[in-house]
N, C-alpha and C positions, 0 to 999 in steps of 0.2 A: 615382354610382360611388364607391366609397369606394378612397381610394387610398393605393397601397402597403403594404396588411396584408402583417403577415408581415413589413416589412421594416427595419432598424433605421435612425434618424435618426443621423445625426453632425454633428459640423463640427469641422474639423481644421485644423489650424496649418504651413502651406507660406511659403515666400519670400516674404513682403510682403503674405500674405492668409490670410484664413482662408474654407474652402471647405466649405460645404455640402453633403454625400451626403446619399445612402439606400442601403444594398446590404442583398441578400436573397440566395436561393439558394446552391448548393453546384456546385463544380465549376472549371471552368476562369473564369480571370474577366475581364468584358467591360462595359468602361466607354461608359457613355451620354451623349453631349453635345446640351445641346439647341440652338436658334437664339433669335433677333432675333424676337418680342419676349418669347419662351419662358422657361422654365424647366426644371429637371428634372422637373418635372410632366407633362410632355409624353409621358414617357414610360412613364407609369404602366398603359395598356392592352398594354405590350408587356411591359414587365420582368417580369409572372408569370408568361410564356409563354416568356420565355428564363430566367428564374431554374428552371423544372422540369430544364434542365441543366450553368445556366453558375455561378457568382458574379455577380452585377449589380449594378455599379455607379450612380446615375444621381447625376450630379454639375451644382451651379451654376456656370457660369463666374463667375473674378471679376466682378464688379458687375452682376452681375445676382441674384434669387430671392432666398436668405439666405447667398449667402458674401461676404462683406466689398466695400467698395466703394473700392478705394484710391486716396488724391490722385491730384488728375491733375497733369501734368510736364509743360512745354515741348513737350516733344517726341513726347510721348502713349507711352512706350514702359510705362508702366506697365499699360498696357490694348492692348499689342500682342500676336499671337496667340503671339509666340516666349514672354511671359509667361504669357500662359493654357496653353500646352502645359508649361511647366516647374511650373505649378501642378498638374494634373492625374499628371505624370509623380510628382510629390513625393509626392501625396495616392495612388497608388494602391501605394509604395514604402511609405507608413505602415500601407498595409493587407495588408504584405507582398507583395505583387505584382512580382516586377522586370518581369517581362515580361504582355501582354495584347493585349484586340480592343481595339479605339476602334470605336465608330461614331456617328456626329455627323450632324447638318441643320445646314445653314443655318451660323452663325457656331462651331457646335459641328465643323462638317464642315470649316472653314476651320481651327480649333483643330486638329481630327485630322492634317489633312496637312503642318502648320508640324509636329505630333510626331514626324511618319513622317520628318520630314526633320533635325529635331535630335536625336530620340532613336530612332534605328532600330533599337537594338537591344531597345528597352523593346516595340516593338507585336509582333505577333503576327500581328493583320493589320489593316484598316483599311475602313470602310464610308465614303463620305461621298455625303451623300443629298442631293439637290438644289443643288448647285454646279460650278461649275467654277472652279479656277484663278482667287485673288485677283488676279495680275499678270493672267490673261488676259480676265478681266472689266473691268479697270479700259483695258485696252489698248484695248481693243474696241470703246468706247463711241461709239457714233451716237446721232442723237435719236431714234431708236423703244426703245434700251435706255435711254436716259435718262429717257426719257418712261417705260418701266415702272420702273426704280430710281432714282426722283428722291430716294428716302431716303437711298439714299448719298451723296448732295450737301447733301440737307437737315439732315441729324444730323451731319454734318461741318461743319457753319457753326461761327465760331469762338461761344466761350462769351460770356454765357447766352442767344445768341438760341434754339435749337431748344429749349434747357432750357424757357425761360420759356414758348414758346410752347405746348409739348406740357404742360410742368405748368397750364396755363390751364383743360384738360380733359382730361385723360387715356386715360380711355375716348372719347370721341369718336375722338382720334386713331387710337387704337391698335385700335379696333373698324373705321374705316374702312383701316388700314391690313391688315389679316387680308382686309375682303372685297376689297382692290385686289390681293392679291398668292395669294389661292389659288382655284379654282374652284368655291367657293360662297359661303360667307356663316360670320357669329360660328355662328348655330346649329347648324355642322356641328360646334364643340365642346361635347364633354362639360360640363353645368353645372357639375363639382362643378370640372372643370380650368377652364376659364372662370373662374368663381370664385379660384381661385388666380394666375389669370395677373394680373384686375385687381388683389388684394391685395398682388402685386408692383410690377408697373406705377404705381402711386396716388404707392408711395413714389419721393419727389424724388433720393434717392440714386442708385438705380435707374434712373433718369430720366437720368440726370448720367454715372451709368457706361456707360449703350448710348451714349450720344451718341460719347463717349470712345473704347470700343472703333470705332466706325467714323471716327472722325478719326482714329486708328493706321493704319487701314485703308489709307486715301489717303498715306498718309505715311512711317511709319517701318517699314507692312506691307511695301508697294511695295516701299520700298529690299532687304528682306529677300528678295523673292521676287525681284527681280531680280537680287541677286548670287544668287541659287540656281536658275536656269534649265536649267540643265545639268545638275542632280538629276534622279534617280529615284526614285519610290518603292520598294522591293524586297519589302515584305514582300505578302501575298495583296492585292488590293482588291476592292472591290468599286462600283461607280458605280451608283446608283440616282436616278431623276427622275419628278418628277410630267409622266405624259402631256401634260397638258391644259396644264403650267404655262410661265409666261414663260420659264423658262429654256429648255423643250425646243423655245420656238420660235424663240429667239434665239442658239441653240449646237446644234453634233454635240457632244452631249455624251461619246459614248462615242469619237470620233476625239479630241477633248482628252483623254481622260485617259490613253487609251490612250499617247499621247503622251509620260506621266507616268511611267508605271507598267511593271516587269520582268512583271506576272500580275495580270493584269485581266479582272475578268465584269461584266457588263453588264445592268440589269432598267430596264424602263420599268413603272410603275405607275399606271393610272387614279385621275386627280387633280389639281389644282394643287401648291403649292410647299408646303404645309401636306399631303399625300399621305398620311403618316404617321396624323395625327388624320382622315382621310375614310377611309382604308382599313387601320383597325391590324388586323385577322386578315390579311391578305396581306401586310401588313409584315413583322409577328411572324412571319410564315413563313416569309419571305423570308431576312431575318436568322435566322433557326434555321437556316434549312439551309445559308446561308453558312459561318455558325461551326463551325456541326460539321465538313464538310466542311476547313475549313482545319486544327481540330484532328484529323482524321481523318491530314492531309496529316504535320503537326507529327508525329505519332505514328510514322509510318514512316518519318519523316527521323533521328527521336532514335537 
């Protein structure tokens, strides 16, 4: 697969980092956040399918892929998702944008809903694919959720044990941890994304910065999402989950969000938590016809 023809490289200068895109296409614009242990490459079998009507953004979280990897702090807030959403709000205000879609997996999905909740007025509407609810995942926890997300414990050990351990072998880790958390195997990715994920992953930086954002996670996320419980999302959503995956067996995912959320729909997708790369033409479709549909709604509100 050759990825993101057609679409231009950046990397831009936000609060405390410098962030990585790609954006292509014309039209309304809808920024792509990827997951854990992802990149914005993740998204490369979708953004020409949404670039034929949107602007598309596909952007790296700080410390991860090639945007900047910034020291880590006491208190991990530099790798907390209220930083990553103020990154992403900065970076897409440089591409002129005030307003857009977000839609996010996984740590990108976690990134989108800290936005919808400090910058409400910047989204437009908001996708977030195989999660639920930082506070209410972490609330939750028994040992059959622990037993499947022992990486949130594990990348949360203070520094440099998970560092030193995962840099020992990289791909080992990160290959076993793909087949532990989606419903096949490495080979359900694209070689040429494959490729790109270990060229990320290898680097120690990289290594240092996922660990980081998920010690924010347990820590000064938590504090965040618990003084914000009482939030709603207001702008459109959308909740998407892999069928097959741990989370849809461990959550009602569409009774949590719905929970969350003033306008909520709802897709379950055949697949693990990785859905997105097992099924990108029923992705890409899915998100088309979301987007439109919400800018359809935008349209006859203006």
């Amino acid at each position: 697969m050759a990825l993101f023809e057609q679409f231009q490289d950046l990397t831009i200068a936000v609060d405390g980092a410098e962030i990585h895109c790609r954006v292509g296409g014309d039209g309304p614009p809808v920024l792509l956040l990827h997951g854990y242990p992802q990149t914005s490459a993740m998204w490369a079998p979708i953004a020409p399918v949404l670039a034929e009507h949107f602007t598309v953004v596909c952007s790296d979280l700080r410390g991860y892929g090639d945007s900047s990897k910034p020291a880590s702090v006491p208190d991990h807030s530099t790798y907390s998702f209220r930083a990553m959403a103020a990154d992403q709000v900065q970076l897409m205000r440089h591409l002129s944008f005030s307003s857009f879609h977000v839609v996010g997996h996984d740590r990108g999905a976690r990134t989108g809903h800290r936005a919808a909740l400090d910058h409400p007025d910047a989204l437009r509407s908001l996708a977030v694919l195989d999660i639920v609810p930082t506070h209410t995942l972490i609330d939750s926890i028994d040992r059959h959720t622990a037993a499947g997300y022992w990486h949130w414990f594990f990348l949360s050990l203070p520094s440099p044990t998970p560092e030193s351990l995962i840099g020992h072998d990289p791909d080992l880790f990160f290959h076993n941890s793909i087949a532990t958390w989606g419903a096949g195997s490495v080979e359900m990715f694209d070689p040429a994304l494959l490729a790109e994920y270990r060229r990320c992953w290898n680097d120690p930086e990289m290594i240092r910065g996922s660990c980081e954002d998920y010690r924010a996670a347990l820590t000064i996320d938590y504090d965040h999402d618990s003084a914000d419980l009482h939030r709603t999302v207001g702008c459109p959503t959308l909740a998407a989950w892999g069928a097959r995956g741990l989370m849809a067996r461990r959550y009602d995912i569409a009774a949590t969000w719905r929970a969350r959320c003033l306008e909520l729909e709802t897709a379950a997708v055949d697949g693990g938590h990785f859905f997105v790369d097992e099924q990108p033409e029923r992705t890409a479709g899915l998100l088309s016809e979301f987007l439109r549909r919400c800018e359809q709604q935008r349209g006859r509100c203006v």
